[in-house]
N, CA, C and O of each residue as an XYZ file, in Angstrom:
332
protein
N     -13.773     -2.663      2.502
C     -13.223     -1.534      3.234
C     -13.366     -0.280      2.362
O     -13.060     -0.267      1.169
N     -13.959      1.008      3.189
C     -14.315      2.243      2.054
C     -12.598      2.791      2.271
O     -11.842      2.357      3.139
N     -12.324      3.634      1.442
C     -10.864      3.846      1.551
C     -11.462      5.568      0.625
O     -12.574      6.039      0.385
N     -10.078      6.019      0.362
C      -9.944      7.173     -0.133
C      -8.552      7.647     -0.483
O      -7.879      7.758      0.542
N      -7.920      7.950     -1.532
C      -6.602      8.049     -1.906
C      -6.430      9.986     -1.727
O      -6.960     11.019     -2.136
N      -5.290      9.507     -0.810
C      -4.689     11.554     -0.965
C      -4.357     11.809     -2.582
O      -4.523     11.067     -3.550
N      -3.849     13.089     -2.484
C      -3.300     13.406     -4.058
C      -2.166     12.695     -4.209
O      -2.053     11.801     -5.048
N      -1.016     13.140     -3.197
C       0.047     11.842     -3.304
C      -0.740     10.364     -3.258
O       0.076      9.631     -3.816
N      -1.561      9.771     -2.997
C      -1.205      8.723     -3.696
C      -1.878      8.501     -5.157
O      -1.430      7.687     -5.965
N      -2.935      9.273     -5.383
C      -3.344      9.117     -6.947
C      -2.231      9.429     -7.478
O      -2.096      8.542     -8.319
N      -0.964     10.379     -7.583
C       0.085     10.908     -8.234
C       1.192      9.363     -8.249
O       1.620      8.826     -9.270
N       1.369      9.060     -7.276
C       2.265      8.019     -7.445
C       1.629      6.835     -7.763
O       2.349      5.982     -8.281
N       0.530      6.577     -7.597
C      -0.122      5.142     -8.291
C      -0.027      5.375     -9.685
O       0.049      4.479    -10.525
N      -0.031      6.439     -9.890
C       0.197      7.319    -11.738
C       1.147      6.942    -12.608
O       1.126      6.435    -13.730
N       2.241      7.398    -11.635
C       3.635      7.845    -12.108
C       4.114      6.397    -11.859
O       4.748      6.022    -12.844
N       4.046      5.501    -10.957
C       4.238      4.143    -10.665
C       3.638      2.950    -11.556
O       4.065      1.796    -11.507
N       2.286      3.514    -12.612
C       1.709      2.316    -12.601
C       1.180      1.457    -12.062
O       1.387      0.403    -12.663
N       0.516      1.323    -11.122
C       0.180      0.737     -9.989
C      -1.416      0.694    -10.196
O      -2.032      1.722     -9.912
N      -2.297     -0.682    -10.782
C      -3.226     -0.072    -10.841
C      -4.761     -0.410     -9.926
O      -5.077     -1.593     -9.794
N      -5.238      0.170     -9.608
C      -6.681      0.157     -8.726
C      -6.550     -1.194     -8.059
O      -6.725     -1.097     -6.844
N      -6.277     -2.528     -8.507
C      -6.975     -3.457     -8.442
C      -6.245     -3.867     -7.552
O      -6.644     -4.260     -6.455
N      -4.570     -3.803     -8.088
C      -3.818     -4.188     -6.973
C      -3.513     -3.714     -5.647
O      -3.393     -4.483     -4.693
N      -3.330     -1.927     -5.532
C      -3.713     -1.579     -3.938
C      -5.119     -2.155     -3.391
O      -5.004     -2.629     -2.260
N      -6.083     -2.205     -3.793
C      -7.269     -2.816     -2.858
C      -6.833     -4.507     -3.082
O      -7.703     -5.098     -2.444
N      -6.161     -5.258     -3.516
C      -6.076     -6.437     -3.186
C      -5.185     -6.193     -1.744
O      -5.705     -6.525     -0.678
N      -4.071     -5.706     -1.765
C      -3.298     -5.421     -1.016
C      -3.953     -4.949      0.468
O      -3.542     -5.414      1.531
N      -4.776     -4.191      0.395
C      -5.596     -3.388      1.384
C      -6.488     -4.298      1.724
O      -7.121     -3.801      2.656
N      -6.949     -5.501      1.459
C      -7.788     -5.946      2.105
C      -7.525     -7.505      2.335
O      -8.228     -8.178      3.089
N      -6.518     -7.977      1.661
C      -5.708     -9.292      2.158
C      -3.911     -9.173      2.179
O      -3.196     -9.829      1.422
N      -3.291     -7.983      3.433
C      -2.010     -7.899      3.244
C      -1.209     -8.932      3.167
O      -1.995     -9.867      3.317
N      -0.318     -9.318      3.053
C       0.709    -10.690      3.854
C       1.766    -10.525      4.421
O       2.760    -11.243      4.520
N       1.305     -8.659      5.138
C       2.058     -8.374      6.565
C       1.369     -7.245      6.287
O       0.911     -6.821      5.227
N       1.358     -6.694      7.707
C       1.496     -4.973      8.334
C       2.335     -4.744      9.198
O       2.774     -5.556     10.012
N       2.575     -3.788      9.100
C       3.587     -3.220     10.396
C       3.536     -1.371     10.567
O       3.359     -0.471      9.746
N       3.680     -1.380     11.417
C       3.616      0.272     11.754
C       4.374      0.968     11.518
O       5.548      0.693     11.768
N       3.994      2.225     10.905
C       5.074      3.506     10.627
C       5.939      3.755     11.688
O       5.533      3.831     12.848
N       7.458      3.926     11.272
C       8.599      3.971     12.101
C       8.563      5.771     12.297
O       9.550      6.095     12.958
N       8.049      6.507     12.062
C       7.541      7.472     12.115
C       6.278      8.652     12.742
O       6.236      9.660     13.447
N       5.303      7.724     11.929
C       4.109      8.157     12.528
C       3.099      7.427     13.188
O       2.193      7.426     12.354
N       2.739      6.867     14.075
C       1.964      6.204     15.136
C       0.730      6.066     14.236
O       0.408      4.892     14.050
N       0.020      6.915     13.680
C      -1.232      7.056     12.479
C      -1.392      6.099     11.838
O      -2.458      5.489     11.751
N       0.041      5.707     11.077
C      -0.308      5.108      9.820
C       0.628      3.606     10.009
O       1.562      3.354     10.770
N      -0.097      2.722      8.919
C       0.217      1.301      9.194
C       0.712      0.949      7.209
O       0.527      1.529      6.139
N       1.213      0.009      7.557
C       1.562     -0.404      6.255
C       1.545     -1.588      5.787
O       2.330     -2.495      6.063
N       0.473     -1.620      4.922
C       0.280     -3.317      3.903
C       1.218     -3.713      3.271
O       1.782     -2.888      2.552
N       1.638     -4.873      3.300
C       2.403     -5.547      1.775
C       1.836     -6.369      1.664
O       1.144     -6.951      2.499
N       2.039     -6.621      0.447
C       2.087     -7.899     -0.448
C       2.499     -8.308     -1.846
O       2.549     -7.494     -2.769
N       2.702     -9.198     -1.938
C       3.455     -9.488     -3.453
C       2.143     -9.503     -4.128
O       1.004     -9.890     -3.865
N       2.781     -8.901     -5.146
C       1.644     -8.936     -6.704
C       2.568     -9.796     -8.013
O       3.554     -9.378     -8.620
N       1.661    -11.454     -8.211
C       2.023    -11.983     -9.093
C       2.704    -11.557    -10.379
O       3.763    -11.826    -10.945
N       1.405    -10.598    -10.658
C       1.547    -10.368    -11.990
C       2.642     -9.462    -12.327
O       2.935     -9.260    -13.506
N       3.279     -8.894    -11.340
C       4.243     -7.575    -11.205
C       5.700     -8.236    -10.814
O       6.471     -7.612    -10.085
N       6.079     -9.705    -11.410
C       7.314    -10.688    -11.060
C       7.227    -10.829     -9.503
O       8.206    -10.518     -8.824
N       6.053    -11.302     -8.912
C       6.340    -11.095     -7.259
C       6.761     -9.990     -6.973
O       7.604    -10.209     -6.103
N       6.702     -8.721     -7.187
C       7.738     -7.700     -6.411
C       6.345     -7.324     -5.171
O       5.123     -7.455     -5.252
N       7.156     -6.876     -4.205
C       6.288     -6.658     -3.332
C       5.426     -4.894     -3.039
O       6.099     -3.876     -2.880
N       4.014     -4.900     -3.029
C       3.551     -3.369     -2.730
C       3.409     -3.136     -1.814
O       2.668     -3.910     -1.209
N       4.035     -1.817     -0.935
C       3.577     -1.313      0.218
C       2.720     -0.444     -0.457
O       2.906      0.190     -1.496
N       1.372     -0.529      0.575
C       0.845      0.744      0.694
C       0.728      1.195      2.605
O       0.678      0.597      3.680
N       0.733      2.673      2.068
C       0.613      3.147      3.496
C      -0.838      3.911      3.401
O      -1.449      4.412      2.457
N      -1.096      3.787      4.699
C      -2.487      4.248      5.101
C      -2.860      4.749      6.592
O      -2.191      4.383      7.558
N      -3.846      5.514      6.699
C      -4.798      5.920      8.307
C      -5.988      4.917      8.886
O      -7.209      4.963      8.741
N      -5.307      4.182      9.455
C      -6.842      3.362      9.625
C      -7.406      4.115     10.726
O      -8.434      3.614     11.181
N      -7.077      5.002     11.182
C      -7.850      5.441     12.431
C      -9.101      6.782     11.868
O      -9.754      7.562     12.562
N      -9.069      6.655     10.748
C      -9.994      8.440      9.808
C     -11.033      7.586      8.757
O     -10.562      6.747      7.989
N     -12.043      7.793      8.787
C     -13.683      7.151      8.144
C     -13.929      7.683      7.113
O     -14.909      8.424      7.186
N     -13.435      7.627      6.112
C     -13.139      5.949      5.561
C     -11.334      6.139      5.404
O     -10.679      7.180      5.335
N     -11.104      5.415      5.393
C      -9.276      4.895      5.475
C      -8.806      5.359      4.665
O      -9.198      5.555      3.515
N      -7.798      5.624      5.215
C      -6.878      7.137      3.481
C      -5.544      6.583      3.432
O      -4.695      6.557      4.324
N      -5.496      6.167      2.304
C      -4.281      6.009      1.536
C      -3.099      6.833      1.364
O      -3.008      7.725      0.520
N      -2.398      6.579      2.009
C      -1.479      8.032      2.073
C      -0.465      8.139      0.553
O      -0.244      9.151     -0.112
N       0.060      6.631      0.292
C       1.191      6.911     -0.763
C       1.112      4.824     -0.820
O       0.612      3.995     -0.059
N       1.856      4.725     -2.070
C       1.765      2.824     -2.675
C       3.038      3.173     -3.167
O       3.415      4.214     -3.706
N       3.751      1.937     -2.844
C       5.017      1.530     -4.191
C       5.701      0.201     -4.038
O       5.231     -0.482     -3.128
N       6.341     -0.142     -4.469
C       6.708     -1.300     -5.186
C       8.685     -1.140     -4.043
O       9.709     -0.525     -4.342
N       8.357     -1.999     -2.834
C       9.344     -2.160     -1.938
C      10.454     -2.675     -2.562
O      10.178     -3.694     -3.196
N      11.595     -2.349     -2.616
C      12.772     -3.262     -3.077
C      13.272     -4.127     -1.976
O      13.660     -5.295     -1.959
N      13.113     -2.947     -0.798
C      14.076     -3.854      0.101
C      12.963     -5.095      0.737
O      13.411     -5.667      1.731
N      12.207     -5.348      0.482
C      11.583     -6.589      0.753
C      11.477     -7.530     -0.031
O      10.846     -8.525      0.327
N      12.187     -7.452     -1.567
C      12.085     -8.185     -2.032
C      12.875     -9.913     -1.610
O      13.955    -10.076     -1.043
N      11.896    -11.033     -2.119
C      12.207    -12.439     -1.805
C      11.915    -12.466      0.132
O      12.369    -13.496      0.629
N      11.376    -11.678      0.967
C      10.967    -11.420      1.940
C       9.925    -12.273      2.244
O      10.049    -13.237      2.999
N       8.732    -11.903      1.593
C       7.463    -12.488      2.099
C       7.306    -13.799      1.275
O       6.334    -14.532      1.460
């Protein structure tokens, strides 16, 4: 999947630690989506990242804009022990 990160999300993958490997794992094998309670646009991946104690990453994104834009990633609390 071609993708493309806004400035918010290079800034918070930054400031988060969050690195490359794990949003595109996330982005291309979630272990849920669900839709923005907000914006109709954008959809949202999770998944737990081992190496990160299971905690779980949302990322949010546009799948409807060529190539897919990353809007913002972080590390969900309230899903934690969830998935």
């Amino acid at each position: 999947m071609k993708y493309e990160l806004t400035r918010h999300a290079r800034n918070a993958m930054t400031e988060r630690r969050i690195p490359i490997e794990w949003l595109e794992r996330v982005l291309h094998a979630p272990e849920k989506t669900e839709p923005d309670k907000t914006d109709s646009q954008l959809v949202h991946h999770l998944a737990r990242i081992p190496e990160h104690e299971n905690r779980v990453l949302r990322v949010v994104l546009n799948p409807l804009v060529a190539p897919v834009r990353v809007v913002s990633a972080f590390f969900d609390r309230r899903m934690k022990g969830t998935l």
